[in-house]
MMTF fields as JSON, N, C-alpha, C and O atoms, coordinates in Angstrom:
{
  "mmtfVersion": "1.0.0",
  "mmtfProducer": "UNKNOWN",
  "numBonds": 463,
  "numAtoms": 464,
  "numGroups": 116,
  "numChains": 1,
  "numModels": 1,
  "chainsPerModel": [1],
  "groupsPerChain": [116],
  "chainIdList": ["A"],
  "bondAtomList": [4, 2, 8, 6, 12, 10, 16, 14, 20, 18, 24, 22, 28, 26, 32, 30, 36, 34, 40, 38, 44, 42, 48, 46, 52, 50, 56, 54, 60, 58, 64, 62, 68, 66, 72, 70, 76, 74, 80, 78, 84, 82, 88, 86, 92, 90, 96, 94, 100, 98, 104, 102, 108, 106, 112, 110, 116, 114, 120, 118, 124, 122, 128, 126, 132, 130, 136, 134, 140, 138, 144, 142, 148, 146, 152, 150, 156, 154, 160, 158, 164, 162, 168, 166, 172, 170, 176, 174, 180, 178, 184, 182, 188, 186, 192, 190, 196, 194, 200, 198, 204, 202, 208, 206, 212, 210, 216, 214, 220, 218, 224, 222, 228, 226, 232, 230, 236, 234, 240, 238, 244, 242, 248, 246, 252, 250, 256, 254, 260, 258, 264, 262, 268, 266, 272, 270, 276, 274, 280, 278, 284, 282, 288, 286, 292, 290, 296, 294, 300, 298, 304, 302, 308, 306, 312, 310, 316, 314, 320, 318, 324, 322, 328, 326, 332, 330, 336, 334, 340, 338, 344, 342, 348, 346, 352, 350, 356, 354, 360, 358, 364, 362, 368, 366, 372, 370, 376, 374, 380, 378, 384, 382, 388, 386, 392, 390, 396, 394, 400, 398, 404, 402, 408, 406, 412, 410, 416, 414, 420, 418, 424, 422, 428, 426, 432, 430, 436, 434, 440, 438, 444, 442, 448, 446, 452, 450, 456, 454, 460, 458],
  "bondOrderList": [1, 1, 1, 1, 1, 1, 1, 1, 1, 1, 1, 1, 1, 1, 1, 1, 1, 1, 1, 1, 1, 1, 1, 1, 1, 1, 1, 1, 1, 1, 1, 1, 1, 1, 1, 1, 1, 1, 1, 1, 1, 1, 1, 1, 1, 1, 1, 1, 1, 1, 1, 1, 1, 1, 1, 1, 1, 1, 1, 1, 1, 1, 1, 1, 1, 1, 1, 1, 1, 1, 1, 1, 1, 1, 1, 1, 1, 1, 1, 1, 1, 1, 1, 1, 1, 1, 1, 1, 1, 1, 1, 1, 1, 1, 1, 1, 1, 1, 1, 1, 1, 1, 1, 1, 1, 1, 1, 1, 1, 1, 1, 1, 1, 1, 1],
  "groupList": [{"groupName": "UNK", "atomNameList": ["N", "CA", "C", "O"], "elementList": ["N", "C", "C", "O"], "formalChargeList": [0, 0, 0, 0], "bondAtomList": [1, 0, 2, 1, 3, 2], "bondOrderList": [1, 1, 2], "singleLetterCode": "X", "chemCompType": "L-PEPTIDE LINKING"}],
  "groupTypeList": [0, 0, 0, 0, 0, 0, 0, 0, 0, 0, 0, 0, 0, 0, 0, 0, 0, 0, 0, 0, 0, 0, 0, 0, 0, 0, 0, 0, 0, 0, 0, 0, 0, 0, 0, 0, 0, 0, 0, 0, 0, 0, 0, 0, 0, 0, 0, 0, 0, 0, 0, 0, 0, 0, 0, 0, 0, 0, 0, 0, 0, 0, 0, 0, 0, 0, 0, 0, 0, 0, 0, 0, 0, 0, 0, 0, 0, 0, 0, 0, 0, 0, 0, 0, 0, 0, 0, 0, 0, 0, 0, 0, 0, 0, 0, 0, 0, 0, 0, 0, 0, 0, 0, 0, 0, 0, 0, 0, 0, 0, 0, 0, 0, 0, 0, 0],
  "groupIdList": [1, 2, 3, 4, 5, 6, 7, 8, 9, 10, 11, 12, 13, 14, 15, 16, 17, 18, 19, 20, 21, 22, 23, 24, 25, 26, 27, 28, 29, 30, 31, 32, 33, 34, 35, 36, 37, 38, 39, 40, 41, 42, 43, 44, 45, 46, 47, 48, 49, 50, 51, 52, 53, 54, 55, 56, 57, 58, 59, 60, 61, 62, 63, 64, 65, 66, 67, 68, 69, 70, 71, 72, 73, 74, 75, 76, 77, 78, 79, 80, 81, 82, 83, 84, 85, 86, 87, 88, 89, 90, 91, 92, 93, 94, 95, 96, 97, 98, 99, 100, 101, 102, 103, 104, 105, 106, 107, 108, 109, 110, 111, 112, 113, 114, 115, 116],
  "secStructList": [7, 7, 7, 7, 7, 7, 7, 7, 7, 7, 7, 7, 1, 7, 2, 2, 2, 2, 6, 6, 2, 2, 2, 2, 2, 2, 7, 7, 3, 3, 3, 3, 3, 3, 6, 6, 3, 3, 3, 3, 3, 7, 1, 1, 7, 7, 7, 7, 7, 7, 7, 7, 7, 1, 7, 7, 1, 6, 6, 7, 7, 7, 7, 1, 3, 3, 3, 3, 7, 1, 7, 2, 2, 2, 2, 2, 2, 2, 2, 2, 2, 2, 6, 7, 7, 3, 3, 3, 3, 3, 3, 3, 3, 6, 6, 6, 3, 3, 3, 3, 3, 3, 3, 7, 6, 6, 7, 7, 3, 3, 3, 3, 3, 3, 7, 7],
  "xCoordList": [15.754, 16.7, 16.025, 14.862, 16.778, 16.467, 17.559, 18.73, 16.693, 18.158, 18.308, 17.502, 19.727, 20.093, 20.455, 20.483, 21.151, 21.237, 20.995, 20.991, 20.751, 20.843, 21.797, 21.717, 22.952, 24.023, 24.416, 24.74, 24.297, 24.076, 25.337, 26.212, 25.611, 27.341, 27.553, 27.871, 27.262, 27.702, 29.7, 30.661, 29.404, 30.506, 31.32, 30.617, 32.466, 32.907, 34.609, 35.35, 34.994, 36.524, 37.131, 37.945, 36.123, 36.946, 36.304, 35.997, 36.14, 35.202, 35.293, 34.504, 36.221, 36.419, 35.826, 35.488, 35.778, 34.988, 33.681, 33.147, 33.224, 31.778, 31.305, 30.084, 31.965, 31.083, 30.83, 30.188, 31.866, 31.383, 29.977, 29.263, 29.719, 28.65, 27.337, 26.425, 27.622, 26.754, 26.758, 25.81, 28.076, 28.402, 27.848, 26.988, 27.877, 27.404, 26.184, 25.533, 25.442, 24.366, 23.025, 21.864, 23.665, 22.66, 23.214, 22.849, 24.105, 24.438, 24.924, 25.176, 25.169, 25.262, 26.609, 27.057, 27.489, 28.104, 29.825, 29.901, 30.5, 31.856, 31.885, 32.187, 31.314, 31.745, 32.806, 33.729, 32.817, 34.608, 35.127, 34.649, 36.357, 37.209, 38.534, 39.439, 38.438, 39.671, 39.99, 39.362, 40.264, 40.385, 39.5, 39.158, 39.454, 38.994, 37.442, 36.683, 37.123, 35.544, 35.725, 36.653, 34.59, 34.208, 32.577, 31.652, 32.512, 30.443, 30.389, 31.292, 29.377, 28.98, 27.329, 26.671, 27.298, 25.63, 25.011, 25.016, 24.114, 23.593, 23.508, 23.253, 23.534, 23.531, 21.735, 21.436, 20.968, 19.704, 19.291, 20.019, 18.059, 17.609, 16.888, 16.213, 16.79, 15.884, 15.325, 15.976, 14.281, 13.705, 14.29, 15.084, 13.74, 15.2, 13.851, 12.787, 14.432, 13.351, 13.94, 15.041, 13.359, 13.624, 12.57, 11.47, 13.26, 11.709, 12.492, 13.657, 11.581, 11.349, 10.984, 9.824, 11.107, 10.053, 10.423, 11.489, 8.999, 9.004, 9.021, 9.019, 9.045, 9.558, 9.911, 9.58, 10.484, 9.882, 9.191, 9.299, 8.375, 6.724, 6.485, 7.415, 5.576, 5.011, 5.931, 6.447, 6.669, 7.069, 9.004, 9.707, 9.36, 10.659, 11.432, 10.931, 12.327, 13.418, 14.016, 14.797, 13.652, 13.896, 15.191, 16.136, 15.477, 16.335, 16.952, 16.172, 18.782, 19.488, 18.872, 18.63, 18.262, 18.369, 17.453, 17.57, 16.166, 15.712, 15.725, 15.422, 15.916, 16.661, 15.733, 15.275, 15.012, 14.211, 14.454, 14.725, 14.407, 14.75, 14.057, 13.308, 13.803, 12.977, 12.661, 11.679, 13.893, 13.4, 13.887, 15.109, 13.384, 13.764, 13.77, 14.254, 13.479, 13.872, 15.108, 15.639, 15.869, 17.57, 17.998, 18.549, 17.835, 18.43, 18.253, 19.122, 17.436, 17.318, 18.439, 19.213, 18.544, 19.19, 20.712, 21.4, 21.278, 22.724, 22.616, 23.589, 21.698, 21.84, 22.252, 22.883, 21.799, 21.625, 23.027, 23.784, 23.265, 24.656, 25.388, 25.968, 25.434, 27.087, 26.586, 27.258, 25.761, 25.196, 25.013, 25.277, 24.619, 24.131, 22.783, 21.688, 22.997, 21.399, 20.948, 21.433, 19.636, 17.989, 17.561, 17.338, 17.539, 16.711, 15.384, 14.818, 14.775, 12.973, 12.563, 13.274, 11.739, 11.37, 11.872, 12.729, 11.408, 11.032, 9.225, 8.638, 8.456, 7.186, 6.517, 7.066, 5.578, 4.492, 3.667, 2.967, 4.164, 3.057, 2.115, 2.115, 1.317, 0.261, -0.173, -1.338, 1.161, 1.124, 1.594, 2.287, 1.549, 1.862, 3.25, 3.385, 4.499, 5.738, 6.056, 5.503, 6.813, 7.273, 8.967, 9.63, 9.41, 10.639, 11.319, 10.717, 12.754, 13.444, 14.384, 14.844, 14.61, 15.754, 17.271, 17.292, 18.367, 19.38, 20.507, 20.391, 21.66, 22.709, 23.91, 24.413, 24.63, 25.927, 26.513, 25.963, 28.386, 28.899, 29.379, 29.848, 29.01, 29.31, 27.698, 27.52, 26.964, 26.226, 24.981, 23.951, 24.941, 23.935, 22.548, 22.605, 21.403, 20.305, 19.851, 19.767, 19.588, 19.119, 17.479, 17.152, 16.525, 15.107, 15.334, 15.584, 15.191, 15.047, 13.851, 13.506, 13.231, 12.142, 11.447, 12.31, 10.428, 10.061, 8.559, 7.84, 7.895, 6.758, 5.708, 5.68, 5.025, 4.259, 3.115, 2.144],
  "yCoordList": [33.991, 33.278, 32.887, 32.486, 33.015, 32.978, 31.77, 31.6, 30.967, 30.302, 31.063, 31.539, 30.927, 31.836, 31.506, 32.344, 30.084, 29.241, 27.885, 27.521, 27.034, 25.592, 25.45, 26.177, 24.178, 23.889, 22.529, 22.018, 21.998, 20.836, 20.185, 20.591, 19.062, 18.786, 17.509, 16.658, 17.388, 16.066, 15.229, 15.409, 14.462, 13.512, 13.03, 12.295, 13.332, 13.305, 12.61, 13.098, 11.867, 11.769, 13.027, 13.628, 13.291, 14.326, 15.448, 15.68, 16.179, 17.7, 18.109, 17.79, 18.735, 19.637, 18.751, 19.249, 17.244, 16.448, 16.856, 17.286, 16.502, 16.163, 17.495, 17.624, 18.505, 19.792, 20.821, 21.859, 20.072, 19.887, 19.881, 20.737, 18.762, 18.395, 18.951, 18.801, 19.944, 20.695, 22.325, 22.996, 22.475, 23.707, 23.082, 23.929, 22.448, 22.453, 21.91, 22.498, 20.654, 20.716, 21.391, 21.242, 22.261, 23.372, 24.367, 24.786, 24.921, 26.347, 27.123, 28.319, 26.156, 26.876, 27.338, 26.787, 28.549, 29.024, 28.672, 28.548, 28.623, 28.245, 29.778, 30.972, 28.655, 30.134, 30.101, 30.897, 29.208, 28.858, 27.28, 26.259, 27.807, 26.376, 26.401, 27.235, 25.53, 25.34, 24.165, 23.562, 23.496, 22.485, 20.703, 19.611, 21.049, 19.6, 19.653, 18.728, 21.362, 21.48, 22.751, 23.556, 22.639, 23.232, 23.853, 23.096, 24.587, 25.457, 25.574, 26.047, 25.189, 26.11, 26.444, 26.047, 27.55, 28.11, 28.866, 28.611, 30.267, 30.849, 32.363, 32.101, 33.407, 34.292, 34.879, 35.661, 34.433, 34.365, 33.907, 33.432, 34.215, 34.297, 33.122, 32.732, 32.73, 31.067, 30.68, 30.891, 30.147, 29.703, 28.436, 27.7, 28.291, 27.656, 26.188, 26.282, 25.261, 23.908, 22.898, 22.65, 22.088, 20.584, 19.981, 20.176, 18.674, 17.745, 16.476, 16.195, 15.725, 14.554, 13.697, 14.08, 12.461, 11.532, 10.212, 9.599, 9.873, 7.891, 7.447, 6.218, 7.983, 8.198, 8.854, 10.011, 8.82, 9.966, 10.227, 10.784, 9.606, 10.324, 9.474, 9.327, 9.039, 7.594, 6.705, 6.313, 5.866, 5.303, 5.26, 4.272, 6.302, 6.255, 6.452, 6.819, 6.221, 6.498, 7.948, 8.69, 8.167, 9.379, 9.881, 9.112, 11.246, 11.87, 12.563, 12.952, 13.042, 14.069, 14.876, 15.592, 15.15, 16.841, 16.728, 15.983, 17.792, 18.329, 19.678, 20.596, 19.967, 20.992, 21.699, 20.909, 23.066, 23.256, 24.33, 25.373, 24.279, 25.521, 25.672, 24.704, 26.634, 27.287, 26.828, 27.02, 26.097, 24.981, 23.894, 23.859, 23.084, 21.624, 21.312, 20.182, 21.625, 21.076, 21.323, 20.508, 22.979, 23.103, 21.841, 21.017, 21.571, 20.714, 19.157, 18.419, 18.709, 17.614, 17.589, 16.635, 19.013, 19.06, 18.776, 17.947, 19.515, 19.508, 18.071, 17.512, 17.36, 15.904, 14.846, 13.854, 15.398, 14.259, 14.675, 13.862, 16.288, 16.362, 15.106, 14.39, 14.713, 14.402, 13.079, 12.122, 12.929, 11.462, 10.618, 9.435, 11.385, 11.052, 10.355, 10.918, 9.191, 8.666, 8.815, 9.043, 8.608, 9.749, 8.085, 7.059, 8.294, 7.17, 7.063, 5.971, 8.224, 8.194, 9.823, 10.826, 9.749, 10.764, 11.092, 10.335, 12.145, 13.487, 13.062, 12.751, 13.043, 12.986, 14.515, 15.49, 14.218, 15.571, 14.729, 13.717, 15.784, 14.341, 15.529, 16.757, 14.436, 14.721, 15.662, 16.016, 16.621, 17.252, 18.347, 18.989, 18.994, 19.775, 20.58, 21.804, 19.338, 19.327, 18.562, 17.464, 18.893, 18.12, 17.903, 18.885, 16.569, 16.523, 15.04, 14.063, 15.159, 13.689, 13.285, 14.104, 12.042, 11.374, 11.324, 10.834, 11.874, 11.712, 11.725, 12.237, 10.921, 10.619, 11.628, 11.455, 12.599, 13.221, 12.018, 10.941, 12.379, 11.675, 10.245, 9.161, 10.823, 10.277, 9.603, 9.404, 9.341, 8.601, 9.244, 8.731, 10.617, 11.054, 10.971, 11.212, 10.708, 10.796, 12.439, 12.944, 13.237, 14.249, 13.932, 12.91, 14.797, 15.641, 16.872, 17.797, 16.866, 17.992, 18.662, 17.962, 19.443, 19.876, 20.934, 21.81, 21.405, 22.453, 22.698, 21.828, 23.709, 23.371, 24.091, 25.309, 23.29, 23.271, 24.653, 24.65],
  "zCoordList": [13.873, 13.045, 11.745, 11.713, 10.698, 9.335, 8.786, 9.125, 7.771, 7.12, 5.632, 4.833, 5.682, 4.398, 3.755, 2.854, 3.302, 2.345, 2.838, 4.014, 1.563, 2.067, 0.846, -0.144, 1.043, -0.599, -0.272, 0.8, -1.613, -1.778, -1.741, -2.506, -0.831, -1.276, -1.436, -0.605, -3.108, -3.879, -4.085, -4.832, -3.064, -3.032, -4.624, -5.317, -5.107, -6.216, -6.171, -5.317, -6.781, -7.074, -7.016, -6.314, -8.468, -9.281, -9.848, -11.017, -8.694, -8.615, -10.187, -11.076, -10.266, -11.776, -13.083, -14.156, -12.719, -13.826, -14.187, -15.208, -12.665, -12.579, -12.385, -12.482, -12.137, -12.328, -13.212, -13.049, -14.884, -16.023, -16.282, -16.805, -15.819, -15.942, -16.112, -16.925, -14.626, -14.219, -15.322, -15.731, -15.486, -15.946, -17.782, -18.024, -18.641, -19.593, -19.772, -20.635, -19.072, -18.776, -18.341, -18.724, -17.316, -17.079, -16.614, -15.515, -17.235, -17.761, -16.681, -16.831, -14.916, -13.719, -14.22, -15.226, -13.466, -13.103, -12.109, -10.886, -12.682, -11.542, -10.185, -10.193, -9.09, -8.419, -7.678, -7.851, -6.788, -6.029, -6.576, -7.07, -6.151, -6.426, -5.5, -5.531, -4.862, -4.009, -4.761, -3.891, -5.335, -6.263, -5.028, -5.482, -3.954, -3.623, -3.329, -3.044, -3.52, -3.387, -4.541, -4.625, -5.327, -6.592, -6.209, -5.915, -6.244, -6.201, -7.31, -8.0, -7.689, -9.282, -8.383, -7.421, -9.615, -9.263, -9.925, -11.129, -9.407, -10.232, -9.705, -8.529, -9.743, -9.39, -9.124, -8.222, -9.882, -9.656, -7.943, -7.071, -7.915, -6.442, -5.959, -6.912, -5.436, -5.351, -4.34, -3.316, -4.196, -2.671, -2.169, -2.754, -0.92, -0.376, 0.218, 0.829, -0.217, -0.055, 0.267, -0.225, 1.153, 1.479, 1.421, 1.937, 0.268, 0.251, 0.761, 0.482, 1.606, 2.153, 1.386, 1.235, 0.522, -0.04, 0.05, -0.008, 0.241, -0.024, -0.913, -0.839, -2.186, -3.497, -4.474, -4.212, -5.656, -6.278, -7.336, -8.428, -6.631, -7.822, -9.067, -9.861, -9.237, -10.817, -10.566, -11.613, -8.953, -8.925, -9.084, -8.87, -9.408, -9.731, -8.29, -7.227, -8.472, -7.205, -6.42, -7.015, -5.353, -5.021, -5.443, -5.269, -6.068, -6.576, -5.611, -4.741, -5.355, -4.639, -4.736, -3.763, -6.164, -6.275, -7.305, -8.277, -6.978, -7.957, -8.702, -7.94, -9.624, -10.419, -11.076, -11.902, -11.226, -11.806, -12.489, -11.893, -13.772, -15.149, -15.793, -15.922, -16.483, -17.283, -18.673, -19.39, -18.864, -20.765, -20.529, -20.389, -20.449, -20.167, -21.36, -21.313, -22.859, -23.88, -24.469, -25.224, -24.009, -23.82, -23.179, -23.908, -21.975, -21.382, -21.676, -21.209, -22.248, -23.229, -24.148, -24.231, -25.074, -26.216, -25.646, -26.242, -24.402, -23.676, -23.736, -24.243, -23.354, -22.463, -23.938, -24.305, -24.159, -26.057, -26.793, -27.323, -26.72, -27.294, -26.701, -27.518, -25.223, -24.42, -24.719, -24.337, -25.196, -25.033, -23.392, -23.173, -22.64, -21.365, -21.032, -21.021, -20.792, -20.891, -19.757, -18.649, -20.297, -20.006, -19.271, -19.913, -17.358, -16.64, -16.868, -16.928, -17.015, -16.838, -17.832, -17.777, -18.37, -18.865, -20.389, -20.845, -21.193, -20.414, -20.137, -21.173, -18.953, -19.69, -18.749, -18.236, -18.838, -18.247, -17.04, -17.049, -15.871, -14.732, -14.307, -14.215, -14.104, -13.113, -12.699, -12.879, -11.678, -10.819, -11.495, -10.705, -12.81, -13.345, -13.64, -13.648, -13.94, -14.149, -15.468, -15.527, -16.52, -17.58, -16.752, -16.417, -16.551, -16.118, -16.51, -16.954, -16.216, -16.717, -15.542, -14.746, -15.51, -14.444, -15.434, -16.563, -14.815, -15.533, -14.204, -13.091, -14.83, -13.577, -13.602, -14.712, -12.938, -13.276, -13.197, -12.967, -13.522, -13.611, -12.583, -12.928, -11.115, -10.093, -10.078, -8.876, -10.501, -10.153, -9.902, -10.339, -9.06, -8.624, -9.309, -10.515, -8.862, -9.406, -9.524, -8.405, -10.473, -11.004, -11.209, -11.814, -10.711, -11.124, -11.399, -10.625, -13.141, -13.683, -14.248, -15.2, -14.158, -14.62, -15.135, -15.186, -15.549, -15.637, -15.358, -15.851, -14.663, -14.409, -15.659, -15.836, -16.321, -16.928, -16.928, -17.684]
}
């Protein structure tokens, strides 16, 4: 037995809002929509991870989801267009990641990053 996906399923009012969000923020993809559940994604290939934490990392608050893309200074620039404020970051840690804390619309805590 193999697992073949893991998908993330963020609690929303109002799916088609908040997955805006996702779709101009970081550029994912609409893939289904039944209108009371919305996927967006990527057609790209991805490894499939679960992290556990007692925090997340220089002290900040563990995040739903960490998100990892290839220019985190695009995604700065998306974040600053909508005027979405920026919880923590952008800085460069430690552990060889430049990344920022930012909330979708429902609240969720976002780790976005890029590895250095």
């Amino acid at each position: 037995m193999r697992v073949k996906r893991i998908v993330a399923n963020i609690e929303s009012r109002d799916p088609s809002s908040a997955g805006e969000f996702y779709k101009k923020i970081l550029g994912l993809d609409l893939l289904m929509d039944h209108g009371w559940i919305r996927t967006y994604g990527s057609t790209e290939k991805m490894g499939v991870q679960v992290s556990i934490a007692s925090e997340g990392g220089s002290g900040t608050a563990v995040p739903a989801l960490s998100i990892e893309v290839d220019d985190l200074g695009e995604v700065l620039r998306r974040i600053e267009e909508q005027n979405i404020p920026i919880e923590y970051g952008p800085v460069e840690e430690p552990w060889g990641v430049r990344r920022l804390h930012v909330r979708d619309p429902g609240g969720v805590l976002l780790n976005v990053l890029e590895h250095c």
